[in-house]
N, C-alpha and C positions, 0 to 999 in steps of 0.2 A: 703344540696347539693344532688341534684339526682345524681341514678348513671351513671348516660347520662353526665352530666354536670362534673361529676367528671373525667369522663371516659374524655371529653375535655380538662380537665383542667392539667390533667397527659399530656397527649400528646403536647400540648401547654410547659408543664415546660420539657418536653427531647428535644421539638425543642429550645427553651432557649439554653437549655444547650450544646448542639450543634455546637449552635451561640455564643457562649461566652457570653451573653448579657441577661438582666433581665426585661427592662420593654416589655411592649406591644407593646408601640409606636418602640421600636427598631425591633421589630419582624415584626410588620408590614410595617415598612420603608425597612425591608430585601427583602420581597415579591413584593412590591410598591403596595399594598392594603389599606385600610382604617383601620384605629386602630379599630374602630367601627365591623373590619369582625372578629377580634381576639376574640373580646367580645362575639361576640354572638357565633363562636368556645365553646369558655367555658361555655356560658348560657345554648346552646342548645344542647352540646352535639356532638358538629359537628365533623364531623371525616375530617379535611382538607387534602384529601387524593393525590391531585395534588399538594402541598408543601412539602407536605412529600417524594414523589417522586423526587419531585427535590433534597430536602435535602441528599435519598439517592444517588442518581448518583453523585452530586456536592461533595461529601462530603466520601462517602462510606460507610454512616452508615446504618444499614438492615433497609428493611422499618417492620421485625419483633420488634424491638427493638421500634423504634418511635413509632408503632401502638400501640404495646401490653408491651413494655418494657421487651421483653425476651430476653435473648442474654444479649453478652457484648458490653457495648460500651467503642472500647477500638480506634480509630481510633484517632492519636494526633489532626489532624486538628479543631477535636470538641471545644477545646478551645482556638481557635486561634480567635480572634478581626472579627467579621463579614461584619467590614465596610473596608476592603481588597479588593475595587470593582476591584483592578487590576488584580486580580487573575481571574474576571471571566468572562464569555462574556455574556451579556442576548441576548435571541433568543427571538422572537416576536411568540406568538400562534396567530392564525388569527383565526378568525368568518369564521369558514368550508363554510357557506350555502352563507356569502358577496362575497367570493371567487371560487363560483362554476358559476357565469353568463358567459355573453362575456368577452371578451379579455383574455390575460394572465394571467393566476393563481397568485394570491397576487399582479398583479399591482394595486389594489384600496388600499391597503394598510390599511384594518380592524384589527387594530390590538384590545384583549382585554386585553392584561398580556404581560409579559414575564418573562420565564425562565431562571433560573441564571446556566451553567455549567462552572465548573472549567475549565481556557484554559489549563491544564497540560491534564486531559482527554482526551480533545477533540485533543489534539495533537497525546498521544498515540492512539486514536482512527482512525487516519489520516483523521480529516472533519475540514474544514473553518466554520469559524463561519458566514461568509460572505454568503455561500452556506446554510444556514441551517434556519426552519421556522419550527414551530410547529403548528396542527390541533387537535381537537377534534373528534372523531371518533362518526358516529352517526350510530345506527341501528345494526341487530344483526348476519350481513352476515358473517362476520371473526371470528365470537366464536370460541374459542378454541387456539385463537392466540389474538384475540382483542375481547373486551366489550363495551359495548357502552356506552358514557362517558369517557372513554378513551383519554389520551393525546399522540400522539404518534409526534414524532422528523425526518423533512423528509431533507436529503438528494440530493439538488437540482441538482447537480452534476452528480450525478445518473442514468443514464435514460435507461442501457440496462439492457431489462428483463432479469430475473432471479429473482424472490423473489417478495417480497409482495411491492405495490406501493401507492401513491397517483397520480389517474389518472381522467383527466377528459374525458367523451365519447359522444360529444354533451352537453348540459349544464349542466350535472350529473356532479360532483366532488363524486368520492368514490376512497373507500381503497380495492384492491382486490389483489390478485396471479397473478402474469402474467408470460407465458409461449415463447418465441415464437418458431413458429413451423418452419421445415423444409421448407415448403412452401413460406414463410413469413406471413403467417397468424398470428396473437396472441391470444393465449387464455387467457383468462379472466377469475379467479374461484373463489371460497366464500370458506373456511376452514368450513365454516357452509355444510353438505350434506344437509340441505335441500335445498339450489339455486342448482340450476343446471348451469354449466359453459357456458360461451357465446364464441365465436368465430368471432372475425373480420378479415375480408378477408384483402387482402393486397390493392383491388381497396377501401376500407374504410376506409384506416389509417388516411388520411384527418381529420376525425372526431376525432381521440381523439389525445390526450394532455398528454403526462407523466411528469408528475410533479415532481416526485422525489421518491427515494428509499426511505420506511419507515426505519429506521435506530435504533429507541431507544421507549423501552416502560416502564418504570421504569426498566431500564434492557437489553440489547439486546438480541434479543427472537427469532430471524426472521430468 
């Protein structure tokens, strides 16, 4: 066994153990993936690092522990019965680039996954699971707060600036900072200094779309 492969197969057996649960097929029936993507986790080495994320928000256990196995894992929920769907709501992640054309933000309905959170969270968290969609983050405008690859959890609910958004501005769908000013104008800015911020006038709001507050990144960060 490489150490690629081993290094999978460790992380693969603390999300088990997590889940209460010992084969594959149950790990992957947790996720609703193909048993087939577990496998190759272990073959290749794969670092499943949007499961692990889920696992730790759903769940509370570090994602130092799952990655690396440092830390305790001392949270009781770890071996409680995985197949508990009551406890949890899945959120649909949508295909970013299906959902940036015409019409309304996620009415085509591109879903590729969904994410499992525990509904006791999301209550202390005070968000409807009704209200809530998860996106892929592409490109490298929000470094320092987002990476690209990224799965961030938005907030549809949401919509007056302050903080970081999923916004469409014409048929772009991005993830930016939004400001609004005194004027009513809104500024628009990247956590990356090299964009330089944009400015829409208040005769231009027509054009863009607030989709919703980003809300959750492995964490809430925003």
């Amino acid at each position: 066994m490489t150490d690629r492969s081993r290094l999978g197969d460790q992380i693969i057996t603390r999300m088990k153990s997590v889940l209460g649960v010992s084969m594959d097929k149950d790990l992957a029936e947790y996720f609703d993936i193909k048993q087939a993507s577990v496998t190759n986790w272990r073959k290749r080495g794969t670092i499943p690092i949007e499961q692990c994320m889920q696992l730790s928000v759903s769940t509370g256990i570090t994602l130092d522990w799952l990655l690396m196995g440092r830390g305790e894992n001392s949270i009781a929920e770890a071996s409680s019965p995985y197949h508990m769907d009551q406890d949890y709501h899945e959120i649909p992640v949508y295909d970013i680039e299906a959902s940036a054309g015409d019409g309304s933000i996620f009415d085509q309905e591109v879903i590729t996954s969904y994410l499992k959170f525990r509904k006791d969270w999301l209550t202390r968290e005070g968000l409807q699971s009704s209200n809530l969609v998860a996106i892929r983050v592409s490109g490298d405008s929000m470094n320092g707060t987002l990476a690209n690859g990224d799965i961030v959890l938005i907030d549809r609910s949401r919509k007056r600036p302050d903080g970081v958004f999923a916004i469409r501005i014409g048929d772009a769908l991005r993830i930016k900072r939004l400001q609004k000013m005194a004027n009513g104008s809104l500024r628009v800015s990247s956590d990356n200094e090299m964009y330089q911020p944009e400015i829409i006038y208040p005769e231009n709001m027509g054009q863009v779309d607030i989709a919703g507050q980003c809300y959750w990144r492995g964490g809430r960060g925003f």
